[in-house]
C-alpha positions as CSV (number, residue, x, y, z in Angstrom):
1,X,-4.2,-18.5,54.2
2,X,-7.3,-17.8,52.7
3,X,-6.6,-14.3,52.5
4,X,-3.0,-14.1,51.4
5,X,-2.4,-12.8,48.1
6,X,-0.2,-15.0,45.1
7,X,2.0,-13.5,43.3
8,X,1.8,-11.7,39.9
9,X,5.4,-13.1,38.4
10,X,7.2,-16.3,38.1
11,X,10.1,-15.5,40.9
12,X,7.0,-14.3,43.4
13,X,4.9,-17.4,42.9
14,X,7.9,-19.8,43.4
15,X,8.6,-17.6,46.2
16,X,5.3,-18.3,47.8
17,X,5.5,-21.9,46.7
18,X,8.7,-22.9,48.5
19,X,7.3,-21.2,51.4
20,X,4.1,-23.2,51.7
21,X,6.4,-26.0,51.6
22,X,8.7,-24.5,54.2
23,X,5.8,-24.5,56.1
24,X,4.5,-27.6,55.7
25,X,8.2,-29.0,56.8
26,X,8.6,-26.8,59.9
27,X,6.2,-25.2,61.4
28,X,3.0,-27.0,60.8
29,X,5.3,-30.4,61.9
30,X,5.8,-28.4,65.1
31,X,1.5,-28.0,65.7
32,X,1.2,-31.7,64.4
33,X,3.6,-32.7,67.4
34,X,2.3,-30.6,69.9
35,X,-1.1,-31.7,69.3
36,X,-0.2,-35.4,69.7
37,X,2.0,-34.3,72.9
38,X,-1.3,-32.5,74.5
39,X,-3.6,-35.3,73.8
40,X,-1.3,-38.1,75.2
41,X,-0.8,-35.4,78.5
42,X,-4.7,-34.6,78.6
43,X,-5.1,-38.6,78.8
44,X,-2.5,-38.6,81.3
45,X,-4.2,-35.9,83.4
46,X,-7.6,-37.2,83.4
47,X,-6.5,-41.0,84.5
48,X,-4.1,-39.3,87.6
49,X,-7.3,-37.7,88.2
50,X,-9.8,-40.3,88.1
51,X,-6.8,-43.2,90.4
52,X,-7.1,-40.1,93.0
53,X,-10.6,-40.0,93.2
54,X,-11.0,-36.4,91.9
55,X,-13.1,-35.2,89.2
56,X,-11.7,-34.7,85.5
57,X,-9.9,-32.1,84.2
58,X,-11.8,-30.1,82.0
59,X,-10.2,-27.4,80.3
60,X,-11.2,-23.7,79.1
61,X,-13.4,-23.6,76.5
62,X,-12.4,-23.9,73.3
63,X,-9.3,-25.6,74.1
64,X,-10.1,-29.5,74.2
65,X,-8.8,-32.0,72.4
66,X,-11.6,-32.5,69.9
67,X,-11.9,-28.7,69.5
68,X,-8.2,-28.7,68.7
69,X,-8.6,-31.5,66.5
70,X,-11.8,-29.4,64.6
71,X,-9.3,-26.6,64.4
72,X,-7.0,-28.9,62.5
73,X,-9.1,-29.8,60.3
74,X,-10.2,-26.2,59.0
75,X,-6.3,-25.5,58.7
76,X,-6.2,-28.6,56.3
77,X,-8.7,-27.5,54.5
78,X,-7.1,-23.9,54.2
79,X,-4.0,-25.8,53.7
80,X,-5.5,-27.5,50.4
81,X,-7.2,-24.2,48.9
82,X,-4.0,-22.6,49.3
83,X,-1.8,-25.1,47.8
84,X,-4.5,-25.0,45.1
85,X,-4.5,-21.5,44.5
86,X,-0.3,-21.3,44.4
87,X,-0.4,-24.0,41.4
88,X,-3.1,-22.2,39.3
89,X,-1.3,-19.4,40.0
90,X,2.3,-20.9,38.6
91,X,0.4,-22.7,35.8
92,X,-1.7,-19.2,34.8
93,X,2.2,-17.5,35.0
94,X,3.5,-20.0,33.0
95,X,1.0,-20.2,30.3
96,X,0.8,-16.1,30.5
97,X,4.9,-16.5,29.4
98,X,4.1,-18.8,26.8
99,X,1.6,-16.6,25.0
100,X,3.5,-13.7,26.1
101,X,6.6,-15.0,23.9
102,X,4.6,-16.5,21.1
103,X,2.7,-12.9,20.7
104,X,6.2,-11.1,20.1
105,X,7.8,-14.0,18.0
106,X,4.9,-14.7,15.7
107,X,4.1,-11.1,14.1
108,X,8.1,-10.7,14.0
109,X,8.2,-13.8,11.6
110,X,5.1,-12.8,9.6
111,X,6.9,-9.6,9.1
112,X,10.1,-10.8,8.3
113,X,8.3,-13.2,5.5
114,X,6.5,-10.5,4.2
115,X,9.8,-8.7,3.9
116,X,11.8,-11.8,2.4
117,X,9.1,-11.8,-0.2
118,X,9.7,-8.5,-2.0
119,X,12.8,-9.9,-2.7
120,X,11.9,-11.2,-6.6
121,X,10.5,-7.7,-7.0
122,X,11.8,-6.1,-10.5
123,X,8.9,-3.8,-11.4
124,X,10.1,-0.2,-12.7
125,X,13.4,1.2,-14.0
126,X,17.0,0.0,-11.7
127,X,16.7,3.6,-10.1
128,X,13.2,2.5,-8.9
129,X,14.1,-1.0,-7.7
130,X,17.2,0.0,-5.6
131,X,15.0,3.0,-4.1
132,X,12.2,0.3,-3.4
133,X,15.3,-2.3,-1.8
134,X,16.7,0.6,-0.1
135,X,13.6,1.3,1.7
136,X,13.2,-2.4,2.5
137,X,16.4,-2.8,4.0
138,X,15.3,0.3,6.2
139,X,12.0,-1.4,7.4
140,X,14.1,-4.6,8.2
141,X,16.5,-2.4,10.1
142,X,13.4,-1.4,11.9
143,X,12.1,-4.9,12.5
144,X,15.1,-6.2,13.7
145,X,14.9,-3.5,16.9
146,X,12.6,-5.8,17.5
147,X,15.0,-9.1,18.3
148,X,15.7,-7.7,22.2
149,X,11.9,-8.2,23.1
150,X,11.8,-11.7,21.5
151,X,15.1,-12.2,23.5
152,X,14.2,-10.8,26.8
153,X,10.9,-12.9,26.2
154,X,12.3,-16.3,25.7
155,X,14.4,-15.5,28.8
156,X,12.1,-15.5,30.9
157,X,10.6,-18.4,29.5
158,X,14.3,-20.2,30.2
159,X,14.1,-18.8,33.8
160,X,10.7,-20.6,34.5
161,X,12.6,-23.7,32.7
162,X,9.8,-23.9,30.0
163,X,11.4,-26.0,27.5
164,X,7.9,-26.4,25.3
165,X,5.5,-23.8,23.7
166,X,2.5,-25.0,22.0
167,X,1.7,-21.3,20.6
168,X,4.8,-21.1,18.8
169,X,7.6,-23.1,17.0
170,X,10.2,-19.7,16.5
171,X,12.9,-19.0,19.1
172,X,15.3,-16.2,19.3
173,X,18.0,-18.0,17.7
174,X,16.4,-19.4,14.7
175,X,14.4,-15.5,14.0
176,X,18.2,-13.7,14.5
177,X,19.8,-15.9,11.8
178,X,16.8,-15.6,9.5
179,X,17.1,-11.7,10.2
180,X,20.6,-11.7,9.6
181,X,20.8,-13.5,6.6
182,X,17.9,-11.4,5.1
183,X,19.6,-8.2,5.9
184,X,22.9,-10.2,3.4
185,X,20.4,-10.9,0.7
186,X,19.1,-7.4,0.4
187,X,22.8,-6.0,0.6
188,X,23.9,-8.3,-2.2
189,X,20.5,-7.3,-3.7
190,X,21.4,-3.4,-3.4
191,X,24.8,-3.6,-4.5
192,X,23.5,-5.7,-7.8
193,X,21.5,-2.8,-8.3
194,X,24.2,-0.4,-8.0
195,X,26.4,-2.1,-10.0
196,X,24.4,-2.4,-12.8
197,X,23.1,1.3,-12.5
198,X,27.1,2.1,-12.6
199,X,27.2,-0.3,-15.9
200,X,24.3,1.5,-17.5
201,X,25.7,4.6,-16.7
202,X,28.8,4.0,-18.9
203,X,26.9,2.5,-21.7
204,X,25.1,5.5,-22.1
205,X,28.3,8.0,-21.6
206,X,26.5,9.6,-18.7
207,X,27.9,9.8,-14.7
208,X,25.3,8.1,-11.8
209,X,25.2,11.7,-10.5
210,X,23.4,12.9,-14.0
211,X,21.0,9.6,-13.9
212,X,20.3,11.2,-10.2
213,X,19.2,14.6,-11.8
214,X,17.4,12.9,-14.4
215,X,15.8,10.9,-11.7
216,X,14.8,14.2,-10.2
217,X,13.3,15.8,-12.9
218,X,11.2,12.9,-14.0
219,X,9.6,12.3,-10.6
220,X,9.1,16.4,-10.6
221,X,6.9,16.1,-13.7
222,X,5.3,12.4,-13.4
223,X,1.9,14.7,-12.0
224,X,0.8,11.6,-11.3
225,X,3.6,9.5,-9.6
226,X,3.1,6.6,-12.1
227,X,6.4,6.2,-12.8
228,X,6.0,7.8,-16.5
229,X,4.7,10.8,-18.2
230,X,1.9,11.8,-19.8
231,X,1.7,14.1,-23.1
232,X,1.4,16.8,-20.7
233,X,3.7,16.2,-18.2
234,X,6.5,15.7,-21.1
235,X,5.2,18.9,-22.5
236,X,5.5,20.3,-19.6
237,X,9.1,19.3,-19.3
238,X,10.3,20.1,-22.7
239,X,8.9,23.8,-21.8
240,X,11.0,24.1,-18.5
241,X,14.0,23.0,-20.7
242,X,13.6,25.6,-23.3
243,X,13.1,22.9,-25.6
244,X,9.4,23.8,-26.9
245,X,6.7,26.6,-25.8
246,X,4.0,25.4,-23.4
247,X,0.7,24.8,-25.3
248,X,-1.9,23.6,-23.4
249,X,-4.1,23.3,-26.0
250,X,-2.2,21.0,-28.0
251,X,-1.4,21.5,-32.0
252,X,2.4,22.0,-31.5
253,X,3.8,20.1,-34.4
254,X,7.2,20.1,-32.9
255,X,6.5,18.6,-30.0
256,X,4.0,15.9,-31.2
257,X,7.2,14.8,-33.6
258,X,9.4,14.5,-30.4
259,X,6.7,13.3,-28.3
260,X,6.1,10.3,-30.9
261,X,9.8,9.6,-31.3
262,X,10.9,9.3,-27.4
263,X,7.9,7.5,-26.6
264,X,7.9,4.9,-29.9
265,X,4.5,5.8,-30.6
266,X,3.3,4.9,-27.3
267,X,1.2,7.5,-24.9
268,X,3.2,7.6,-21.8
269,X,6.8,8.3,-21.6
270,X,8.9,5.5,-19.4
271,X,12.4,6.8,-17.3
272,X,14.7,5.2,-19.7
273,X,13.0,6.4,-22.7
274,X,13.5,10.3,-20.6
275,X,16.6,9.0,-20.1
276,X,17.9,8.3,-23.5
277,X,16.2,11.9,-24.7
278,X,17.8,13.9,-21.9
279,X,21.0,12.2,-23.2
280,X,20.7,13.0,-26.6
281,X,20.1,16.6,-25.4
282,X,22.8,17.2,-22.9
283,X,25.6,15.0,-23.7
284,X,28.7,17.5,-24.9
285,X,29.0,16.2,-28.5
286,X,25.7,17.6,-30.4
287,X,23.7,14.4,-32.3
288,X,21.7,14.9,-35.5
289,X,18.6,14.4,-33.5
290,X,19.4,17.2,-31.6
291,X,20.4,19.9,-33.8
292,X,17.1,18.5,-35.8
293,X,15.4,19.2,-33.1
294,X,16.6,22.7,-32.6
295,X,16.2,23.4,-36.0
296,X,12.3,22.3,-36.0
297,X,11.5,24.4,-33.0
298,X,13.1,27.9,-34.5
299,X,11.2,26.6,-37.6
300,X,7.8,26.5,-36.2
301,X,7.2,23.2,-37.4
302,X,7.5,24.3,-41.2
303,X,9.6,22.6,-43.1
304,X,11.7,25.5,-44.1
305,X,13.0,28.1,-42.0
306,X,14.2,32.0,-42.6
307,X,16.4,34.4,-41.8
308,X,13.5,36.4,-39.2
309,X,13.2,33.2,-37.4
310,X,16.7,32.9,-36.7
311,X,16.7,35.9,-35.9
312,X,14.1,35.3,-33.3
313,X,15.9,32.1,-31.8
314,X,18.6,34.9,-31.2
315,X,21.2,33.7,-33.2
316,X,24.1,36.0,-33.6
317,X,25.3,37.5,-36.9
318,X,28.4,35.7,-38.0
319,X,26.2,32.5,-37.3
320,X,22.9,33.7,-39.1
321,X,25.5,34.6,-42.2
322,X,26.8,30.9,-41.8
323,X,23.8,29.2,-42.0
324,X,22.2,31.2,-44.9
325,X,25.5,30.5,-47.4
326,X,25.4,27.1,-46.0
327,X,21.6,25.9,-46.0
328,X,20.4,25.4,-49.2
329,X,17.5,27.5,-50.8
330,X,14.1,26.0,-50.3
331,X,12.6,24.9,-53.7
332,X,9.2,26.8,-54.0
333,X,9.4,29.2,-51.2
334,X,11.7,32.7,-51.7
335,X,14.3,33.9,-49.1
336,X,13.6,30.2,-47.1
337,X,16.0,27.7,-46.5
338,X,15.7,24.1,-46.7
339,X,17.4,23.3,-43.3
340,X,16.5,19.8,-43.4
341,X,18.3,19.3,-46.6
342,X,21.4,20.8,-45.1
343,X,21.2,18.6,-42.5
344,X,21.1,15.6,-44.1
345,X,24.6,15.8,-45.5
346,X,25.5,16.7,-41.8
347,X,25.5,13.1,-40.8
């Protein structure tokens, strides 16, 4: 007894339990009632012994009643030890499942609170918010892989018919329903998004599929991932769209007047702001703003324009003959046109 090991799970150590007190009811019952059968027949023996005359019995060594009755006694005492040892063992297992369920189901709620509280986020543009819920709803998708642990941990809590935990006050059921009601919150959360994304779409004449490519281009020139553009970055822009030359060096007239007008004076450029510009710029029916702008960058920033410079912006014949009959002459400079003028009465 002293030597036998306990066992290392619940089933194991109720195992051994039951069959200490198997034991106890059999076999050890059998020893108790054997001993009491031997002493009553060595008192027997030694009184035929004595009424004939002959000298008492005296058995082999080791074997006499009191040395049986010592041997009982060291089996109690292994007896005790070992029933000792079989309850800290149950009660170690038994705590060990309580911790063991209370580590799993504790960090699962502190991430699923964590994750419920990004749900009043409204920072950046609607693009950015349903990108940011999107990727939410992915971790919680993630997190919720996490619910057959907590389950197959609270089993075997069931199994050991541990109804209490001190280290916790989650169960399975109650994290599942908060899961699953968080994963409808972010869905209704999305699909806001969407919806309202679809609206603003509309509003502005332009399809979710153009916002994407917008989307796109401004995260391809925010340098610094801000979530706006600099002077340089929107420079940078307008020259990959044709729009203005690339100065590094700054000076360019025209695009310090576009600049200034898209951002409202400010020094960073938001997404709806480069969304309302690449609007103006690609929708199919031409606005003032952008046949002013046109007309400013084959200008050169002067505020007249001639027949060599549209020439230069490549401008056919028949359209170059147009614009000169059309475009009135400018006031103090010869063969220049006052485009500005012209287009004035455009609009």
């Amino acid at each position: 007894m002293g030597s036998a090991p306990v066992g290392n799970d619940y089933n194991s150590a109720k195992a051994q339990i039951q069959g200490f007190r198997d034991y106890k009811k059999n076999e050890r019952r059998k020893w108790v009632a054997e001993q009491a059968d031997l002493v009553t027949l060595f008192s027997n023996i030694q009184a035929k012994q004595k009424s004939y005359g002959q000298s008492p019995y005296s058995p082999p060594s080791g074997l006499a009643p009191a040395d049986v009755t010592h041997n009982f006694s060291g089996l109690q005492s292994a007896e005790v030890s070992r029933r000792t040892a079989l309850n800290k063992n149950m009660r170690d297992i038994l705590e060990d499942l309580r911790k063991g369920f209370a580590n799993i189901a504790n960090p699962y709620y502190d991430s699923l609170q964590a994750l419920k509280a990004t749900l009043s986020k409204e920072d950046g543009s609607l693009e950015d918010q349903l990108t940011f819920f999107n990727n939410q709803a992915s971790k919680l998708t993630s997190l919720s892989g996490g619910l057959g642990a907590v389950q197959s941990s609270e089993q075997k809590c069931l199994d050991a018919n541990i109804d209490d935990n001190e280290y916790t006050e989650h169960s399975y059921d109650d994290l599942d329903f908060e899961t699953s009601q968080l994963h409808k919150a972010f869905q209704k959360k999305i699909i806001y998004l969407e919806s309202e994304i679809a609206a603003a779409s509309e509003s502005r004449n332009v399809t979710p599929q153009q916002l994407q490519e917008f989307k796109e281009s401004f995260n391809h020139f925010d340098s610094q991932k801000a979530g706006k553009l600099s002077r340089l970055d929107f420079k940078s822009c307008l020259s990959a769209l044709g729009v203005v030359e690339l100065d590094f060096e700054g000076g360019n007239a025209v695009f310090e007047s576009i600049f200034k007008r898209v951002s409202d004076g400010g020094e960073t450029v938001s997404f709806d702001q480069f969304v309302d510009y690449m609007i103006s710029i690609t929708v199919d029916s031409v606005s003032k703003q952008q046949l002013t702008d046109s007309f400013e960058v084959i200008a050169g920033g002067k505020d007249h324009i001639t027949v060599n410079d549209l020439k230069v912006a490549q401008l056919s014949a028949d359209q170059i003959e147009y614009l000169t009959k059309v475009m009135p002459p400018h006031a103090s400079i010869a063969d220049a046109y006052n485009f500005r003028a012209w287009l004035a009465k455009q609009f």
